[in-house]
Phi, psi and omega in degrees: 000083190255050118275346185133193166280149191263143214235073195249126183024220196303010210271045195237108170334114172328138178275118176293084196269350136337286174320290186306342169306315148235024161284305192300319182282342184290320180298306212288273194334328198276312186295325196283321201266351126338306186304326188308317191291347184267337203041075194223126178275143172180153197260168196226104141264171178206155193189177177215132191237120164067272097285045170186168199267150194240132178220145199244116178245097177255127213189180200271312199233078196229035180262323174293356173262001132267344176091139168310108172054088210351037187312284173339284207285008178272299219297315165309324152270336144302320175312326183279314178316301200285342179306304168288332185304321196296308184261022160266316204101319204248133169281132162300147147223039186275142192254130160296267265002103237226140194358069197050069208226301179277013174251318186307322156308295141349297180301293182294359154301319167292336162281320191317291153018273196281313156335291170330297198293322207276010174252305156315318164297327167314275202262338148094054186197141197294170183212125155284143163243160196293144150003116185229145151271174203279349169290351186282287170354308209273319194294286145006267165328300211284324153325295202276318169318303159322321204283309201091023181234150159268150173228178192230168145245112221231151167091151137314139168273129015238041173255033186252122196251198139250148197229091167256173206250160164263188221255031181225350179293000000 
């Protein structure tokens, strides 16, 4: 096997929760003294969710640090992503979060989502969906995938959109 390990059920290498323990504190510590500098109140949770460290930040008056459709909170997470790197070495895949924002985003993606397949499945015919980032992207796909349908991602960033398809394309 000179490509590597083969990716068959569990054979998937242990999620390192040490490491990820600390790209979160490392990440939390990055965020708190931005919010300092910002003068912004907010509690810092960290956690590690799914194969990545996750930090949440909630508090009352935290929508500018999201952003217009979360512009803020992409660019304040790469900020963070590079923040971890600088002190690891290591690329990140830690997700951020600014006052429920990416869970609330979520929810409602998954309905776009399941809506989407479920028109397709109607009418039998493919639908582009508007321009997403790629986490809007994946929440999306992982909705139609449940579905029982296939989608693509199509276009350029930051115009890269989704394309689902009906179950016989």
């Amino acid at each position: 096997m000179a490509d590597g390990p083969e990716k068959e059920g569990a054979a998937e290498p242990a999620v390192d929760i040490e490491s990820l323990e600390r790209e979160g504190d490392i990440a939390a510590d990055y965020i708190e003294g931005l919010l300092d500098i910002a003068d912004f109140d907010g509690d810092i949770d960290m956690d590690v969710e799914a194969d990545r460290a996750k930090v949440s930040v909630v508090g009352t008056t935290l929508d500018e640090l999201v952003g217009d459709k979360g512009e803020v909170l992409e660019a304040l997470q790469e900020l963070t992503r590079l923040a971890v790197h600088r002190r690891t070495g290591h690329r990140s895949r830690l997700m951020l979060d600014i006052g429920g924002y990416r869970d609330s985003r979520r929810k409602t993606l998954t309905r776009i989502g399941t809506e989407m397949a479920d028109e397709v499945k109607r009418k039998g015919e493919v639908k582009e969906l508007e321009p997403m980032s790629p986490f809007e992207r994946k929440v999306v796909h992982d909705a139609i995938a449940g579905a029982g349908l296939r989608s693509e991602s199509e276009g350029e960033e930051p115009n890269r959109y989704v394309v689902v398809y009906p179950a016989d394309d």
